[in-house]
C-alpha positions as CSV (number, residue, x, y, z in Angstrom):
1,X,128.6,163.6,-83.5
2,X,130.7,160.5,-83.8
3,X,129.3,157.5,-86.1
4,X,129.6,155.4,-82.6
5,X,127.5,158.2,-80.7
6,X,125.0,158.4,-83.3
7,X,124.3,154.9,-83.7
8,X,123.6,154.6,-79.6
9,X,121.5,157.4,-80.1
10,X,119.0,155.8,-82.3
11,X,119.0,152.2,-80.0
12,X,119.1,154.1,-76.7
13,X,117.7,157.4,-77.3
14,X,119.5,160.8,-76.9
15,X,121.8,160.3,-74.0
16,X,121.7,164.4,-73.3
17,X,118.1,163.6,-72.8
18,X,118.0,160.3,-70.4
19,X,121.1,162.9,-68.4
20,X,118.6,165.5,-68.5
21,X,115.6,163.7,-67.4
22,X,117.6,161.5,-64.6
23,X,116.3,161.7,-60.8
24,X,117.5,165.1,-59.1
25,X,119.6,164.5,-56.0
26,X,117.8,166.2,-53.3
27,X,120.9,166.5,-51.7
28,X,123.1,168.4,-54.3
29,X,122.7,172.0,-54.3
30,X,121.1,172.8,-51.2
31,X,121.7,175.7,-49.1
32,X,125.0,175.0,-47.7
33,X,126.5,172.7,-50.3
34,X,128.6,173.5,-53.0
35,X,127.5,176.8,-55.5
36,X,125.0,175.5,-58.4
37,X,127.3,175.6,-61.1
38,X,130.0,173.3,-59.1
39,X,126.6,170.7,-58.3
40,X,125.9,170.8,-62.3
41,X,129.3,170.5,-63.2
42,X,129.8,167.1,-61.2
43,X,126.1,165.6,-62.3
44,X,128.2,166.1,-65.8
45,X,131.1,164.3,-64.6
46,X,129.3,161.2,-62.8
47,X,127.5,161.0,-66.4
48,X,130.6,160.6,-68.0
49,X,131.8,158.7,-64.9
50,X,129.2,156.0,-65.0
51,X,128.9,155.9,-69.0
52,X,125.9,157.4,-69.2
53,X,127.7,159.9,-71.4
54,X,130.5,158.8,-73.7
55,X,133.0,160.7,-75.6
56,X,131.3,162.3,-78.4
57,X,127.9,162.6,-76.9
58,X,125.9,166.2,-76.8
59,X,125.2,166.9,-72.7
60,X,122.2,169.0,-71.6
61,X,122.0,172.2,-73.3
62,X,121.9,175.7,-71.1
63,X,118.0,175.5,-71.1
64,X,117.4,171.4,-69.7
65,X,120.1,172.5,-67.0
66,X,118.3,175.8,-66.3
67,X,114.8,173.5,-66.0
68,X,116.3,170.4,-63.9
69,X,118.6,172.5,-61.4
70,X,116.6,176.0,-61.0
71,X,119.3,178.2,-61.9
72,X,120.1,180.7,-63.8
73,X,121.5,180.4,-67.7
74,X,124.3,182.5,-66.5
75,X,124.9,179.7,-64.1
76,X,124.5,177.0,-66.4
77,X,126.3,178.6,-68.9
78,X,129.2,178.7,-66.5
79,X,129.4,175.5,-65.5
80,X,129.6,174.3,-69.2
81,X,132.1,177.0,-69.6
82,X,134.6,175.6,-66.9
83,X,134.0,171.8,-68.2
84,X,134.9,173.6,-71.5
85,X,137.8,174.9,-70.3
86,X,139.0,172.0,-68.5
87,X,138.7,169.7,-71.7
88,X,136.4,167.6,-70.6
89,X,133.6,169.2,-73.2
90,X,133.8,170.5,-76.4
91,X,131.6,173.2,-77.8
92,X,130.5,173.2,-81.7
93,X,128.7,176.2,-82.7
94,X,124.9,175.3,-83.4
95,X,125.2,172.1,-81.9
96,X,125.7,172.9,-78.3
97,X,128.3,171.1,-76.1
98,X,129.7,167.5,-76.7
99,X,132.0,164.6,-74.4
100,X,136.0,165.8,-75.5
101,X,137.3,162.6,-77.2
102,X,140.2,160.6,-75.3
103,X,143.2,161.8,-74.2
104,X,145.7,163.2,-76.3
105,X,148.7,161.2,-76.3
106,X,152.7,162.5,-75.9
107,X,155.4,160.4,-77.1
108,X,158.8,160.4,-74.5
109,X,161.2,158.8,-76.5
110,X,160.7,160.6,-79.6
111,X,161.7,164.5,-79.3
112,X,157.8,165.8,-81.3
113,X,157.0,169.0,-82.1
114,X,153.7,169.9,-80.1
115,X,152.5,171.6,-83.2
116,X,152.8,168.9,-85.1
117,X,151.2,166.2,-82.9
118,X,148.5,168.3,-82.2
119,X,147.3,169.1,-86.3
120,X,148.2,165.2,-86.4
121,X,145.3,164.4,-84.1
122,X,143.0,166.8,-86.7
123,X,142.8,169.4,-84.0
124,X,143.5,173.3,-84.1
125,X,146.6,174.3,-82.7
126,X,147.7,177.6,-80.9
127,X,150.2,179.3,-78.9
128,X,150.3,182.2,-76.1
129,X,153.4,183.6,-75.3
130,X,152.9,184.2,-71.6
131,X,156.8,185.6,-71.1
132,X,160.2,185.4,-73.6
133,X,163.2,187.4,-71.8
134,X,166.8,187.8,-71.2
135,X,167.9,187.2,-68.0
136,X,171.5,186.6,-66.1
137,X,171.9,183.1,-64.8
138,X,172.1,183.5,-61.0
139,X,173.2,180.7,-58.4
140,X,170.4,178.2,-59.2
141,X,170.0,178.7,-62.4
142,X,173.7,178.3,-63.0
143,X,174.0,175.2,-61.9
144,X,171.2,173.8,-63.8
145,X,172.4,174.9,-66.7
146,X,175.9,174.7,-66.2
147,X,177.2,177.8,-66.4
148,X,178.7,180.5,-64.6
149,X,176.8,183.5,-63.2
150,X,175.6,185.9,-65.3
151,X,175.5,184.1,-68.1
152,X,173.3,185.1,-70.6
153,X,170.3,182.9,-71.2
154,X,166.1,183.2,-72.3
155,X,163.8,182.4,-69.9
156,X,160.0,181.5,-71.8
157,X,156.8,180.5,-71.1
158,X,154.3,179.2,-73.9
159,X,151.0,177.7,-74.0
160,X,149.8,175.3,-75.8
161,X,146.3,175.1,-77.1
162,X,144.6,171.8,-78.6
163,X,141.0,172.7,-79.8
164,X,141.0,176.1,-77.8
165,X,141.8,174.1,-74.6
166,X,145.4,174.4,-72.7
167,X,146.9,171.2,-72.6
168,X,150.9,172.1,-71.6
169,X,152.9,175.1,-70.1
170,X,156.0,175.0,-71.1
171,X,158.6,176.7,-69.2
172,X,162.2,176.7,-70.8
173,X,165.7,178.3,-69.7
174,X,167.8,178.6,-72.9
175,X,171.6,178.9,-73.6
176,X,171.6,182.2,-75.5
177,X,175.2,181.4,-76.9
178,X,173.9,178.8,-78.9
179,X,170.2,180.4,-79.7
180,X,171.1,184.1,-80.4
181,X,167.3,184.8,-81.7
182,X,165.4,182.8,-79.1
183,X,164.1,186.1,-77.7
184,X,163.1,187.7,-80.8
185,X,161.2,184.5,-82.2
186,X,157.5,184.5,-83.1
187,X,156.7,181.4,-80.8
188,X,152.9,181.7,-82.0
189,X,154.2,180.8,-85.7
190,X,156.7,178.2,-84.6
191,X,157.7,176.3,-81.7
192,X,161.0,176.7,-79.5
193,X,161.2,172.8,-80.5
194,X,161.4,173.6,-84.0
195,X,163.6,176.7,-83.8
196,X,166.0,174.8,-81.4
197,X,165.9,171.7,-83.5
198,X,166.8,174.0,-86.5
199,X,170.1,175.5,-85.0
200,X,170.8,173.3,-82.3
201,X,171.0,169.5,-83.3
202,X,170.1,167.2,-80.6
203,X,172.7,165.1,-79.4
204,X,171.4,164.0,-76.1
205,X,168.4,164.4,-74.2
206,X,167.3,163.4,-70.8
207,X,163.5,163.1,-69.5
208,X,161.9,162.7,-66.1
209,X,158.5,162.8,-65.2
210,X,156.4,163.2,-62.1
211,X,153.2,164.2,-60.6
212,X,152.5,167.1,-58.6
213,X,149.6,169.5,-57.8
214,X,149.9,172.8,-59.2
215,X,150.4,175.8,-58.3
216,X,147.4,179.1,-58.7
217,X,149.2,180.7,-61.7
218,X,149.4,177.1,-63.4
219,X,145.9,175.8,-62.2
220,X,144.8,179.1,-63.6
221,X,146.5,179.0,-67.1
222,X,145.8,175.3,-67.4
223,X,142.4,175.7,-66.6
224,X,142.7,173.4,-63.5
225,X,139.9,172.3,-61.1
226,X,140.7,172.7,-57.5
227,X,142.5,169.5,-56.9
228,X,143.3,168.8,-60.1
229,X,146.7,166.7,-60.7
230,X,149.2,167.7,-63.0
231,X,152.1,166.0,-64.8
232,X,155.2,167.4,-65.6
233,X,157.8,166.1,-67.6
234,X,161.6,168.0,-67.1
235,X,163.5,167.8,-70.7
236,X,167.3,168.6,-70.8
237,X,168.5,168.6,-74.2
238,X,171.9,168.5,-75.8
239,X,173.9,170.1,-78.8
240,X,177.2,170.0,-79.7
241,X,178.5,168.6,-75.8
242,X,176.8,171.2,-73.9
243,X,173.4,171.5,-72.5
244,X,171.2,174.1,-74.8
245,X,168.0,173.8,-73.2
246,X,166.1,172.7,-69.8
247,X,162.6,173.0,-69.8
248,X,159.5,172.0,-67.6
249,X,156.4,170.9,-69.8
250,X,153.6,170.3,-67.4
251,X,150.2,169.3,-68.4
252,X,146.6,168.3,-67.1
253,X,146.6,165.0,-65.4
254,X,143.7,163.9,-66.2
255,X,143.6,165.2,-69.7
256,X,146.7,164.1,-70.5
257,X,149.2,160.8,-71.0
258,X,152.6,159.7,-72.0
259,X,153.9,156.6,-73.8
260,X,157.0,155.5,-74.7
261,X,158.2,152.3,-76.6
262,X,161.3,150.8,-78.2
263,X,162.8,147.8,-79.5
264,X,165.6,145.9,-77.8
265,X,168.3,144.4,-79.9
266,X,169.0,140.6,-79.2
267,X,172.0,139.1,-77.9
């Protein structure tokens, strides 16, 4: 628990507790309404909503839920599971289940290695290779990269993991030409940023960024509530004049922002 949680703990009591013991809405939960777990899963987020629970603070364990809803611990358990999953908790063993701290942040400008900013924030970092292939540039993906058909390029798919939680998919087409070993790299032990850093010196790099809904296949790796937001940010990098590298990095809205800043020279 942070030193902030625990000192509103002693002047306002255990906030898992006043969450625990709050009114039950008569109307959550009922036959007809959303499954249990869903109804326990949003009394956690108007907590957090309404700043009964802040970031740091413990939420009701499996057995308060199990007492104030009726249900199950396999349904509580589930529903602390998904808000796991979806960053919004945190789960320390022996301690039960705590408010995720802010946002992590991403920096647009400067070209970071997600690795790095992750360890930076104190958190655990790791990487599943979800695909890492050679493949023939057809029409469209000639002409994003540049190319002529059947070209040689990598196509791979990563995620990233801060704390256990999913927090970007990156998808990226690379020029093989200029990154002979892409497909043979251990991407859990490195980073496609580092290796292409490494043998590809930026020279230019262009960003834009947008916001979408996802996909099932992305709402499932990320984690992703039904309605859930996503951003994604599309990265074409640069290396000795030709392109080396387009990739899509898309992340969880609403556990997720970007910043940017930069100093403009005067006249």
């Amino acid at each position: 628990m942070t030193a902030s949680a625990a000192k509103r703990t002693e002047s306002n009591g255990n906030p898992a507790e006043k969450v625990a013991k709050q009114p039950r809405d008569p109307e959550r939960g009922t036959a007809g309404d959303a499954p249990r777990y869903a109804a326990i899963k949003q009394f956690i987020h108007d907590a957090i909503k309404d700043g009964t629970l802040r970031s740091g603070d413990r939420v009701p364990s499996e057995a308060e839920l199990v007492a104030r809803f009726g249900v199950s611990r396999m349904t509580a358990n589930r529903a602390l599971r998904e808000l796991q999953s979806a960053g919004v908790l945190v789960r320390r063993a022996g301690s039960g289940s705590f408010v995720a701290e802010a946002k992590p942040i991403g920096h647009m400008i400067e070209i970071r290695n997600i690795a790095d900013e992750v360890r930076a924030r104190g958190h655990a970092y790791r990487a599943r290779v979800v695909l890492n292939e050679v493949v023939k540039a057809g029409g469209d993906t000639a002409a994003l990269m540049g190319v002529a058909a059947g070209t040689r390029l990598f196509h791979s798919v990563i995620v990233h993991h801060e704390a256990e939680f999913p927090i970007q998919i990156e998808e990226r087409i690379v020029l093989a030409s200029v990154a002979p070993d892409y497909a043979v790299t251990d991407f859990t032990h490195t980073t496609p940023n580092e290796y292409l850093t490494r043998i590809a010196p930026l020279e230019r790099v262009e960003h834009r960024v947008r916001a979408a809904m996802p996909d099932d296949p992305t709402r499932s790796l990320l984690g992703l509530e039904d309605g859930e937001p996503i951003l994604v940010m599309t990265r074409q990098t640069w290396s000795r004049g030709r392109l080396v590298s387009h990739a899509w990095l898309t992340h969880p809205a609403n556990r997720f922002e970007l910043s940017a800043s930069f100093s403009v020279a005067s006249d």
